[in-house]
TORKOL-4160 file (C-alpha; in steps of 0.2 Angstrom, whole numbers, padded with zeros to 4 digits, m for minus):
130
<pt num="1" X="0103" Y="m0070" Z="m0050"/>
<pt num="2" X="0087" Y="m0063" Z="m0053"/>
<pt num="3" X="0072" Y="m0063" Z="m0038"/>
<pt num="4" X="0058" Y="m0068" Z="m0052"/>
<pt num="5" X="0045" Y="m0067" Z="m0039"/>
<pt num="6" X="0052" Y="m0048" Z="m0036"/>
<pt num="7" X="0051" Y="m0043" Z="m0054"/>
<pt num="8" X="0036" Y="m0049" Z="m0056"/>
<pt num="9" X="0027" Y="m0042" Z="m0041"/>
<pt num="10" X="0035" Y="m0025" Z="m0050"/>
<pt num="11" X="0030" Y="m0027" Z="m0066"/>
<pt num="12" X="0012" Y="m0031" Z="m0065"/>
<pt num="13" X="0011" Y="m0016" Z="m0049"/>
<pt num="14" X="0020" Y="m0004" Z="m0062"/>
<pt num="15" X="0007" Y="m0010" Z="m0075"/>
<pt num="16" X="m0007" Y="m0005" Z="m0063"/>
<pt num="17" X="m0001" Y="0011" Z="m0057"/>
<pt num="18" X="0002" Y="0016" Z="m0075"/>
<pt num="19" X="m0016" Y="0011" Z="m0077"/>
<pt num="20" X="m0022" Y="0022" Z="m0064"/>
<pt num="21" X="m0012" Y="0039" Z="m0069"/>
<pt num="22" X="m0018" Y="0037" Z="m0087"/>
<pt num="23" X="m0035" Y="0035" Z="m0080"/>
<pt num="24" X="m0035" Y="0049" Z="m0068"/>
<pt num="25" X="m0026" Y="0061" Z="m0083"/>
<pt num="26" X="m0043" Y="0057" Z="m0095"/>
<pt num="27" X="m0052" Y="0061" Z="m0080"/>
<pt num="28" X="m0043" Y="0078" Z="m0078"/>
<pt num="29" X="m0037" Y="0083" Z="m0096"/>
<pt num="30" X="m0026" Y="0101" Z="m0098"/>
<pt num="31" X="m0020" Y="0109" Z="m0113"/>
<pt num="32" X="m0002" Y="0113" Z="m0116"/>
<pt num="33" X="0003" Y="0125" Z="m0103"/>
<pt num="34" X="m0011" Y="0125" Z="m0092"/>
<pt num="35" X="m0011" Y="0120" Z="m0073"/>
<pt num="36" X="m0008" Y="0100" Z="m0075"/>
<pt num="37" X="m0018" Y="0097" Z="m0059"/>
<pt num="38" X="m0020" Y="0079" Z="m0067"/>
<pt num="39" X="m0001" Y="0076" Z="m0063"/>
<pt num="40" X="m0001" Y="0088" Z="m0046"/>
<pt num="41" X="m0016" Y="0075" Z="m0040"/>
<pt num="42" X="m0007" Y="0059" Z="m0045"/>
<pt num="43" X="0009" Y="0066" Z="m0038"/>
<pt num="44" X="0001" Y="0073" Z="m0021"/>
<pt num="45" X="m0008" Y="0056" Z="m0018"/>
<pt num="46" X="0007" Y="0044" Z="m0024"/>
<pt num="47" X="0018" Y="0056" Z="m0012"/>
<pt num="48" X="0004" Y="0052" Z="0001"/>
<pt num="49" X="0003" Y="0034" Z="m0001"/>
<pt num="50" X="0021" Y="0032" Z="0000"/>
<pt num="51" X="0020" Y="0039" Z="0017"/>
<pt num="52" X="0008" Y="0026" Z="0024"/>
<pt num="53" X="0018" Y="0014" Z="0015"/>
<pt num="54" X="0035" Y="0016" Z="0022"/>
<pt num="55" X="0025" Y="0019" Z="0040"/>
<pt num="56" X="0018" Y="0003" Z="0040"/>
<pt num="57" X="0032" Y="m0004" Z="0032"/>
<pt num="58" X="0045" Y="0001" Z="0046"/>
<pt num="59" X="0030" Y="m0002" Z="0060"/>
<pt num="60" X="0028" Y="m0020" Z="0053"/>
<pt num="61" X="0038" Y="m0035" Z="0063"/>
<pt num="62" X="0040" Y="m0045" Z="0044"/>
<pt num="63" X="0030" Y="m0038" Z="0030"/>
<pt num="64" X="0027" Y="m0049" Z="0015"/>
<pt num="65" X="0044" Y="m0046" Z="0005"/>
<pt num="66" X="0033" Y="m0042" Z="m0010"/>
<pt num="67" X="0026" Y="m0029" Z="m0002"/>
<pt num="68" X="0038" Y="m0015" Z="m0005"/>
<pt num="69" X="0042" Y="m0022" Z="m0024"/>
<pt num="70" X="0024" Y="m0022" Z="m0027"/>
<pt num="71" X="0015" Y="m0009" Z="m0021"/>
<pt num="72" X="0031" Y="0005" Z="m0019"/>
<pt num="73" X="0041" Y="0004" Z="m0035"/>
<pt num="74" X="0028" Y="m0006" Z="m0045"/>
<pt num="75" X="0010" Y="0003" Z="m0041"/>
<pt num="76" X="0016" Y="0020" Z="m0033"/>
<pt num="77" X="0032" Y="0020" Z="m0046"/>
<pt num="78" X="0021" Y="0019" Z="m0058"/>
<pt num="79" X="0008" Y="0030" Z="m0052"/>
<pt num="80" X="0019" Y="0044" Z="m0051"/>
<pt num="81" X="0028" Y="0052" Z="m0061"/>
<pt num="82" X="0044" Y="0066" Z="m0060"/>
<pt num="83" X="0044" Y="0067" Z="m0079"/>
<pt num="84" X="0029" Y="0074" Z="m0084"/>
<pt num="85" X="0029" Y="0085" Z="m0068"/>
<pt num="86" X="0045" Y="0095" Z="m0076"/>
<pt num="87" X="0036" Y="0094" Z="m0094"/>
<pt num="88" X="0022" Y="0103" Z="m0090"/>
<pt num="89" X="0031" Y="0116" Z="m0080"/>
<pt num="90" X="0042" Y="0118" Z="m0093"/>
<pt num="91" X="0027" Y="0118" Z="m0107"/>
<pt num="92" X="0019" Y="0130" Z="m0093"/>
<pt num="93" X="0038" Y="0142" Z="m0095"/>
<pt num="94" X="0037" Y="0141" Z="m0114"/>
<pt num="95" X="0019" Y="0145" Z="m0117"/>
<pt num="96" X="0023" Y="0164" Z="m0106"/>
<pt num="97" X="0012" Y="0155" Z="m0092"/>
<pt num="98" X="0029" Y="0159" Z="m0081"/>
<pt num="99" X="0021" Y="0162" Z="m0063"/>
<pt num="100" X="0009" Y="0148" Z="m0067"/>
<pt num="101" X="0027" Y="0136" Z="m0069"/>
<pt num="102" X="0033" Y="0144" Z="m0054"/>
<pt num="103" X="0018" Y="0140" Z="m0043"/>
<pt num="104" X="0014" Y="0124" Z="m0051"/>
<pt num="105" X="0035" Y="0118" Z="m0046"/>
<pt num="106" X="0031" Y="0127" Z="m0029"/>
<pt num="107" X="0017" Y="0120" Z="m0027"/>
<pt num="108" X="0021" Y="0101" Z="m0032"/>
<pt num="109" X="0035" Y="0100" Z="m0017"/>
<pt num="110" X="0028" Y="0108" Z="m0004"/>
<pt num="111" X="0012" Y="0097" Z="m0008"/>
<pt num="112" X="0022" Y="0082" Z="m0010"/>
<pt num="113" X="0033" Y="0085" Z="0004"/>
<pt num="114" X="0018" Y="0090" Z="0015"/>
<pt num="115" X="0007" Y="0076" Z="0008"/>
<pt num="116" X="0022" Y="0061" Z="0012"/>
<pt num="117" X="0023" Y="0069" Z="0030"/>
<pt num="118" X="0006" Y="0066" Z="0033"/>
<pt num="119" X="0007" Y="0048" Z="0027"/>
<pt num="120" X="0020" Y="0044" Z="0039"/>
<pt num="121" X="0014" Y="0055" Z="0052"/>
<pt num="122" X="m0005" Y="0047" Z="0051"/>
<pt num="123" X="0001" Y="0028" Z="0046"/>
<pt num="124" X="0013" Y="0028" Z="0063"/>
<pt num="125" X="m0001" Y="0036" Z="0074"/>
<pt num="126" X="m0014" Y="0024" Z="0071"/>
<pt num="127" X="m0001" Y="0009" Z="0070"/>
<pt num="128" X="0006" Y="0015" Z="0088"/>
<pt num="129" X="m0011" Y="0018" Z="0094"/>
<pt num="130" X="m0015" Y="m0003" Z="0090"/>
């Protein structure tokens, strides 16, 4: 049986962080095969805010139940986005920009990764330090 609450509470986040990535992509536009730093921000920062997310979510006695559905696979889930990160490095491969794919792949995980880290890291300082 569908939670209606819970889809709901995904929907309109994914509506949202949908809004946000097309906003921050008009803001930062790139031709084909250029450095998508567009999609390298909106990664870098969702990554980031998923961090503090799951910090506080895991630091948290009882977290609203919505919480998670709302702002982590609604807002952040759509706010990211895997699928375009693999376009443009593939649009970066097939234009000849072949160490600009390499470094903008590299540089996507290891800024992700890092940027996750330090959303955890940061989220369960502050919270430990209440």
């Amino acid at each position: 049986m569908p939670r209606w609450d819970v889809l709901l509470a995904i929907g309109a986040g994914g509506a949202l962080g949908s809004l946000a990535r097309y906003g921050l992509s008009v803001a930062l536009p790139h031709s084909r095969g250029e450095f998508a730093v567009a999609t390298l921000v909106t990664n870098v920062l969702g990554c980031l805010l998923i961090g503090v997310l799951m910090a506080f979510l895991t630091t948290t006695a009882r977290p609203h139940h919505l919480l998670r559905p709302f702002l982590g696979v609604g807002i952040l889930g759509g706010f990211t986005t895997f699928s375009t990160f693999v376009t443009d490095t593939l649009d970066a491969a097939v234009t000849g920009r072949i160490l600009g794919s390499l470094a903008y792949a590299l540089a996507s995980v290891v800024l992700c990764l890092a940027a996750v880290t330090a959303g955890l890291t940061a989220t369960r300082a502050v919270r430990k330090g209440r």
